[in-house]
C-alpha positions in Angstrom: 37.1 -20.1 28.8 39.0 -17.7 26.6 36.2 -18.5 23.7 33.4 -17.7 26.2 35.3 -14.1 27.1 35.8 -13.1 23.7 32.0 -14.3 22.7 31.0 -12.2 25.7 32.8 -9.4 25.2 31.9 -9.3 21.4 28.3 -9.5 22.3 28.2 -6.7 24.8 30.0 -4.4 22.2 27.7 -5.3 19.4 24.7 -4.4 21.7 26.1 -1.2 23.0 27.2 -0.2 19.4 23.6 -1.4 17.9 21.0 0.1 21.0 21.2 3.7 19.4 19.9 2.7 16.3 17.7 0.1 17.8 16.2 2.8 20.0 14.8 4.8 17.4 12.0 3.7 16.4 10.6 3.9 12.9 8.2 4.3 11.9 7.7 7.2 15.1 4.8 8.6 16.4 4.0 11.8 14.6 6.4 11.0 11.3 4.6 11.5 7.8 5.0 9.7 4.7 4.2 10.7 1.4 3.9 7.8 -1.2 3.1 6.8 -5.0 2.0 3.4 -6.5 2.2 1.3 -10.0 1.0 -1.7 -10.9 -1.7 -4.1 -12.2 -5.2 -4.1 -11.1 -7.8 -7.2 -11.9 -11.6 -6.5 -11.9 -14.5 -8.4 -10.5 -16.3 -8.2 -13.7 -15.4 -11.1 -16.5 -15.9 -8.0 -19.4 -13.0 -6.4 -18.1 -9.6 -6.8 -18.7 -7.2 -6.0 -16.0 -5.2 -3.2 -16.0 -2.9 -0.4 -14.5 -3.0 1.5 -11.3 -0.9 4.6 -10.3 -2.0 5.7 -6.8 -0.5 8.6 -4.4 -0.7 8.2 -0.8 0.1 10.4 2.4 -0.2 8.9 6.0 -0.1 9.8 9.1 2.3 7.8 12.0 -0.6 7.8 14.8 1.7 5.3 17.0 5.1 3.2 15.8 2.1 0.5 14.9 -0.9 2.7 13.9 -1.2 4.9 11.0 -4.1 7.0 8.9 -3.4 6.9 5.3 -5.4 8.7 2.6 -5.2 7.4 -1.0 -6.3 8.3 -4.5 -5.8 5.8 -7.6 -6.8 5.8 -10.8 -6.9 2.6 -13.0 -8.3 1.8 -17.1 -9.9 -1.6 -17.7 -10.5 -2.1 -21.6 -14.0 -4.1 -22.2 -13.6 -8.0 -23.3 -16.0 -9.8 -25.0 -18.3 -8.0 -26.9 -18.8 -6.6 -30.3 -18.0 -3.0 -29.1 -14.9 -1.7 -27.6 -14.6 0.8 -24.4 -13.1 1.2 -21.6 -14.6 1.4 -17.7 -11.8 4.1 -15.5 -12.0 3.7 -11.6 -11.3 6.5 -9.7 -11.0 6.2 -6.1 -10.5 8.0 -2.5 -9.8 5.8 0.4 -9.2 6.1 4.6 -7.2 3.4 5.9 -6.0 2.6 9.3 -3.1 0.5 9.0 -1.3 -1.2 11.8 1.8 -2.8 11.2 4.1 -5.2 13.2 7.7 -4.2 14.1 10.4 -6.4 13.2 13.5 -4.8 12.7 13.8 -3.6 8.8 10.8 -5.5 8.0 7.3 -4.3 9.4 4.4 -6.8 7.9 1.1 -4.9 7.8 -2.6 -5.0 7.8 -5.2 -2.1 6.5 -8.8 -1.3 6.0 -10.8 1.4 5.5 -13.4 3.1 3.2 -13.6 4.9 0.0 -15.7 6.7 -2.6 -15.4 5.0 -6.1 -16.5 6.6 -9.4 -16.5 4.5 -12.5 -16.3 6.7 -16.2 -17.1 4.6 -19.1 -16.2 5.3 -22.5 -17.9 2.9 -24.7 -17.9 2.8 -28.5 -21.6 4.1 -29.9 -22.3 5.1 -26.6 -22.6 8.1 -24.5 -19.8 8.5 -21.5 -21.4 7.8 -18.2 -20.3 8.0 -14.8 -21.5 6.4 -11.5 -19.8 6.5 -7.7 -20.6 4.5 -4.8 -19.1 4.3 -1.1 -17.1 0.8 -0.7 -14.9 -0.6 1.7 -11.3 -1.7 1.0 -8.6 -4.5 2.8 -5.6 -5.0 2.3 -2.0 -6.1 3.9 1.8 -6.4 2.5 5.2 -5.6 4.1 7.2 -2.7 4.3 11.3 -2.7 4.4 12.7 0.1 5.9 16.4 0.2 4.3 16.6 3.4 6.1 14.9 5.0 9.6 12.9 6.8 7.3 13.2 5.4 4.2 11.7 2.5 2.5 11.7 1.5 -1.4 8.6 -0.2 -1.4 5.8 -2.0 -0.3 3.8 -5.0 -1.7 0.4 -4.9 -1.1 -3.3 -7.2 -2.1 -6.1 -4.5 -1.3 -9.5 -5.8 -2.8 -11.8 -2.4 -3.0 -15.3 -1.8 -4.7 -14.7 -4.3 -7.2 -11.3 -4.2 -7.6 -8.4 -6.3 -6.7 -4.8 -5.7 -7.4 -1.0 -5.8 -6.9 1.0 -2.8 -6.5 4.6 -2.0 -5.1 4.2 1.2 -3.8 7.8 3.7 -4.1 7.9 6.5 -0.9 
């Protein structure tokens, strides 16, 4: 019986202590974040080695589960398997909604959205060309908030215009 109290008794305290924190939300409705990215991108195309990504981000906390978030990212793929050498830079602008699931410090999440992508190429005995398209881009990854409004990154797969890669995102 003594055991049971003193579980009890430790419980309610722990809840009382931990419902403040618990309470607020995060992310909250109408909270920014501002965000950068590095990390390796793979291309569709065979001729093109993967490469680098840095990417800046800024989104907007719609709900505690639904956010806007607009991105730029630039990348370099070096050309593969032919007698010249070059490189093919992607250059893109995407809107995502993202909605992520609550769970704690650790909020899993789902985007998707569209984009304009320009491609520069820089090929040897070549003139430079450039050519953009509209795409659409997917993605997911989990974000760990070690902080209400801090988190130290995020892992995200986003396949866009022709492009897939890896990035941990710092913000």
């Amino acid at each position: 019986m003594r055991t049971t109290l003193s579980l009890a008794v430790i419980g309610l305290l722990t809840s009382v202590v931990a419902t403040p924190a618990w309470a607020q939300r995060a992310p909250a409705p109408g909270m920014l974040a501002i965000g950068g990215a590095a990390g390796l991108t793979v291309s569709a195309d065979p001729n093109l080695d993967n490469g680098l990504e840095a990417a800046g981000n800024v989104e907007a906390y719609l709900t505690s589960r639904i956010s806007i978030r607009g991105q730029v990212a630039g990348s370099q793929w070096d050309v593969v398997g032919h007698s010249f050498t070059g490189t093919v830079s992607p250059l893109r602008v995407d809107g995502n909604v993202v909605y992520n699931w609550e769970g704690g410090v650790v909020h899993p999440y789902v985007t998707g959205g569209v984009g304009a992508y320009r491609y520069h190429s820089a090929l040897a005995r070549a003139p430079k060309a450039n050519v953009t398209h509209a795409g659409v881009d997917v993605g997911g990854g989990i974000e760990y908030f070690f902080r209400r409004r801090a988190t130290p990154g995020k892992c995200a797969i986003e396949t866009n215009g022709g492009a897939t890669g890896a990035a941990v995102q710092e913000g």
